[in-house]
C-alpha positions as CSV (number, residue, x, y, z in Angstrom):
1,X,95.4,110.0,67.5
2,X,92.6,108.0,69.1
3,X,93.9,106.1,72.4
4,X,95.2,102.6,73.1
5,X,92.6,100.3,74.4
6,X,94.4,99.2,77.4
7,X,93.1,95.6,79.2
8,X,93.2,95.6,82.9
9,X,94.3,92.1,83.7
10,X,93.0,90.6,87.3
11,X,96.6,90.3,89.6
12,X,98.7,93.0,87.6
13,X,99.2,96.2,89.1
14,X,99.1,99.8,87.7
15,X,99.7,102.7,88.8
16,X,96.5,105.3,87.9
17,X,96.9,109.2,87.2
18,X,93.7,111.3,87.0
19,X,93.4,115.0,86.5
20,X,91.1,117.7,86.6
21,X,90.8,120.1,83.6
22,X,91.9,122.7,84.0
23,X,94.3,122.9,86.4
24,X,91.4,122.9,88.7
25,X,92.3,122.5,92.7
26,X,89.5,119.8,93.7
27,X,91.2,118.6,96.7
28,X,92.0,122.3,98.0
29,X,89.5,121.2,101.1
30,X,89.2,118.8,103.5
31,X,85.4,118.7,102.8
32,X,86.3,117.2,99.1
33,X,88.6,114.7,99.7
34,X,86.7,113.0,102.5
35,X,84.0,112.6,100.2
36,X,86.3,111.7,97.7
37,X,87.7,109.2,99.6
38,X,83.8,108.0,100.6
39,X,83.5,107.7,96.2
40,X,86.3,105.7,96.2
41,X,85.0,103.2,98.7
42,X,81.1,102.9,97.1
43,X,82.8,103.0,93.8
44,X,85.2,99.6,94.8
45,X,82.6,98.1,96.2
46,X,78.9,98.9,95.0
47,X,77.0,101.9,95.3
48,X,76.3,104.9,98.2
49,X,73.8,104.3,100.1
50,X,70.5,106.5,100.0
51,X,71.0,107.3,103.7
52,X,74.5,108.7,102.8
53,X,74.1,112.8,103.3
54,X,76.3,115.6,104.3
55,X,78.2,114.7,107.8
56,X,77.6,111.4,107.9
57,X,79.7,111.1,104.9
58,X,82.5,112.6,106.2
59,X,82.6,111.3,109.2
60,X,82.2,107.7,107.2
61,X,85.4,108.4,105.6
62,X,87.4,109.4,108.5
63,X,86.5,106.5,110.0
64,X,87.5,104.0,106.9
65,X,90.8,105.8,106.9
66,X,91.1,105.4,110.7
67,X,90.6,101.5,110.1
68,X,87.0,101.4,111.3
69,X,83.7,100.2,110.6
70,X,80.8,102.0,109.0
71,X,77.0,101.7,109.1
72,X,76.5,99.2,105.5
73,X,73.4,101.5,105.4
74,X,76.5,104.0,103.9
75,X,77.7,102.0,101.2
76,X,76.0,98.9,99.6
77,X,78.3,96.1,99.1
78,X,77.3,94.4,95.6
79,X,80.4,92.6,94.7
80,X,84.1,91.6,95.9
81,X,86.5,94.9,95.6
82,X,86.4,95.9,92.5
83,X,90.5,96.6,92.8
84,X,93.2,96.4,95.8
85,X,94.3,100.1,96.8
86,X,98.3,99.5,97.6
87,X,99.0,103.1,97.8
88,X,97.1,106.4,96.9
89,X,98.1,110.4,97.5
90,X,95.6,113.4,96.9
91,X,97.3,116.3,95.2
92,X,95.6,119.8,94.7
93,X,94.1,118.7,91.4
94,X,94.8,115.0,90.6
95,X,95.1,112.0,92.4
96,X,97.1,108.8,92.3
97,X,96.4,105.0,92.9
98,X,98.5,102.5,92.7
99,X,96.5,99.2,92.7
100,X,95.8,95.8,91.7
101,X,92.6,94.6,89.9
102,X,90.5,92.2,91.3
103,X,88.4,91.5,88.7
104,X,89.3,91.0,85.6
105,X,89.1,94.6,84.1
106,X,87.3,96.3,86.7
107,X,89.5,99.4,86.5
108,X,87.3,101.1,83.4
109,X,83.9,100.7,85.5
110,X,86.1,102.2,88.9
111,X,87.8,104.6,87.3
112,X,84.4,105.7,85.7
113,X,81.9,105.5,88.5
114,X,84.3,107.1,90.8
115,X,85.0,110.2,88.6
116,X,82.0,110.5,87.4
117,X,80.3,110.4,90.7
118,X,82.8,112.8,92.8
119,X,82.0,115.2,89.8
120,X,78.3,115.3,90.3
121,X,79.2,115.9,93.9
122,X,81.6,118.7,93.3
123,X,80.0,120.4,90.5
124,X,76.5,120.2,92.4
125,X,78.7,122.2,95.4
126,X,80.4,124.7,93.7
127,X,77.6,125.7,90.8
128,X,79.3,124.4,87.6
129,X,78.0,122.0,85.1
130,X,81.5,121.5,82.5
131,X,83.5,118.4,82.6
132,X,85.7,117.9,86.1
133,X,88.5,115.3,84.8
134,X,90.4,114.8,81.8
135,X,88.6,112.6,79.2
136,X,91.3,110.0,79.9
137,X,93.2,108.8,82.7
138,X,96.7,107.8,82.8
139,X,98.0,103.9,83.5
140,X,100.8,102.3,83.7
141,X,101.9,99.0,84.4
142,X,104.1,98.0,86.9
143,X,106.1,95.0,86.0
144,X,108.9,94.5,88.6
145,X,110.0,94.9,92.1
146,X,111.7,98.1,91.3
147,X,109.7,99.8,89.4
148,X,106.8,98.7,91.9
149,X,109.2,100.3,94.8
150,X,109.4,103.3,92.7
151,X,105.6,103.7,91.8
152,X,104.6,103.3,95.9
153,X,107.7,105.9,96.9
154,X,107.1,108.8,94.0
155,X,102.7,108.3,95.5
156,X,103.2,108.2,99.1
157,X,106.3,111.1,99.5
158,X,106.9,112.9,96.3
159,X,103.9,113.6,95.6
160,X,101.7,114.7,98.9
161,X,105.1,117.2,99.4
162,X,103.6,119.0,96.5
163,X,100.9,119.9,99.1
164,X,103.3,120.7,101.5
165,X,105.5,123.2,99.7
166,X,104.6,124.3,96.2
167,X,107.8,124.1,94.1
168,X,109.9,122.7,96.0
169,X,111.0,119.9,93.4
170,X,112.9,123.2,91.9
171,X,114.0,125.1,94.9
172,X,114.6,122.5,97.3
173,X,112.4,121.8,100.6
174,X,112.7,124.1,103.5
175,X,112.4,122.0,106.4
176,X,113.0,118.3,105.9
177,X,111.3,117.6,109.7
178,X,108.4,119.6,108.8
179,X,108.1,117.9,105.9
180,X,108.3,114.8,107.6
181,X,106.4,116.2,110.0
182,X,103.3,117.0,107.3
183,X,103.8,113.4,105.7
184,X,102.9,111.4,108.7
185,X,99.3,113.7,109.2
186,X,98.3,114.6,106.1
187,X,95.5,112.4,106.1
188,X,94.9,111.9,102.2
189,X,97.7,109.2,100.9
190,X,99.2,106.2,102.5
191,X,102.3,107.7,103.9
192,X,101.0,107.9,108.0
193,X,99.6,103.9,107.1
194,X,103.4,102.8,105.8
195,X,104.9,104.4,109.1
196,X,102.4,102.4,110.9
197,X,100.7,105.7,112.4
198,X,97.3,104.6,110.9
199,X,95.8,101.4,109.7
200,X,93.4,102.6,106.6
201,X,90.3,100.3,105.8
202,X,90.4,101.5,102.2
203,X,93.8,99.6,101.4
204,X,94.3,96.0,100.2
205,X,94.5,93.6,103.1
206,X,98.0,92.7,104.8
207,X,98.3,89.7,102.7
208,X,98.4,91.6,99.8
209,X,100.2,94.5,100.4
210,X,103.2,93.0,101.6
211,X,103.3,90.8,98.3
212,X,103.9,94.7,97.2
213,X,105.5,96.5,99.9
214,X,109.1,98.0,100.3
215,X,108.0,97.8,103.5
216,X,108.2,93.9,103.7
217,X,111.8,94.5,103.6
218,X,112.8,97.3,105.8
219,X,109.9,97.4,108.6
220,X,108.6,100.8,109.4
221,X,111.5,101.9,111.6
222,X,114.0,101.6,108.2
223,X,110.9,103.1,106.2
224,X,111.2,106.3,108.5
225,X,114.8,106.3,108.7
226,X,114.9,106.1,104.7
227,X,112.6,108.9,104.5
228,X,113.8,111.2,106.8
229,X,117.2,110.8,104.6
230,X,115.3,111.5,101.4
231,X,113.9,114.6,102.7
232,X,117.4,115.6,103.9
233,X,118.6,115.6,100.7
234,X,116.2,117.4,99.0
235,X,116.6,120.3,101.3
236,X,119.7,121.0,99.7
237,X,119.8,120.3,96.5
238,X,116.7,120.6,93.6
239,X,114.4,117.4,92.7
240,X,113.4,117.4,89.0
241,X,110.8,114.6,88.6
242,X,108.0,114.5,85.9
């Protein structure tokens, strides 16, 4: 069955699924999702720069997810942002975004010069030459305030526990405050920005994320609180999420 054309329309957020074939665990190291996270940024907003090597790129990153400027010699700006990041999580071998287009559909050129790029990248690293992601990524619109609050939740927590503790949607977590603990430092979704531990420069700006926010609400202290309840939970009793 060939698939649904899907059109991107500028203001209307989706939440974005990619995978790698296989099963494959591109974001096992740190190495790959800095520069992953470096992709992204070019990708949103123009092109690398030629002076963007080795180090320098992951130090770029750590310092876009640490709020602060880079050297434009690293990326080259060609147009607005592309989309709005409102939440994101790294996970073993696929990634999640949950953003906002700001172009009228820009996500098809994103999504493609950001896979295809970090693919060149890893492939060129670790000798292979085969396809990295699925031929087709997975959207899905988000059209109210609950299912937006539900997208952000299952990116920022669910998910990066996966990393955390394989399995535990079956068995249960372990140790809910280690688990917290991991969410708040594990550098490669939004969680530590929602808790306010970390203000990322690859997000949408404040005026946009709190048009999206649960956090708008609730504040950070009620975030934490409402997380450290969640994991509470699920250390007694199985979570079975698709």
């Amino acid at each position: 069955m060939p698939y649904r054309e899907i059109f991107f329309e500028k203001n209307q957020p989706f939440h974005i699924v990619s995978r790698a074939v296989e099963g494959r665990k591109i974001f096992a190291e740190e190495e790959d999702c800095y520069r992953f996270i470096f992709h992204f940024q070019a990708a949103n907003l123009g092109r690398r720069g030629s002076n963007a090597h080795g180090k320098d790129i992951i130090k770029a990153a750590q310092s876009l997810l640490q709020g602060e400027k880079i050297s434009p010699k690293f990326i080259i700006e060609e147009h607005p942002p592309l989309v709005y990041l409102l939440d994101f999580s790294l996970v073993l071998n696929h990634y999640h975004f949950y953003f906002l287009p700001n172009i009228e559909n820009s996500v098809p050129l994103l999504m493609q010069k950001l896979n295809n790029g970090f693919a060149k990248y890893f492939n060129l690293k670790h000798n292979r030459k085969d396809a990295l992601f699925g031929r087709r990524y997975k959207s899905i619109l988000v059209e109210s305030e609950s299912q937006s609050d539900a997208v952000s939740r299952y990116i920022s927590i669910v998910n990066p526990l996966d990393v955390f503790q394989p399995g535990w949607r079956e068995a249960g977590l372990q140790d809910w405050k280690k688990a917290f603990e991991f969410l708040e430092n594990y550098q490669f979704s939004s969680f530590p920005d929602k808790i306010g531990k970390r203000n990322s420069g690859i997000l949408a700006p404040k005026e946009i994320l709190e048009k999206y926010s649960l956090l708008v609400e609730v504040g950070p202290e009620e975030f934490r609180k409402f997380v450290e309840e969640f994991l509470k939970q699920k250390s007694a009793l199985p979570f079975l999420l698709e």
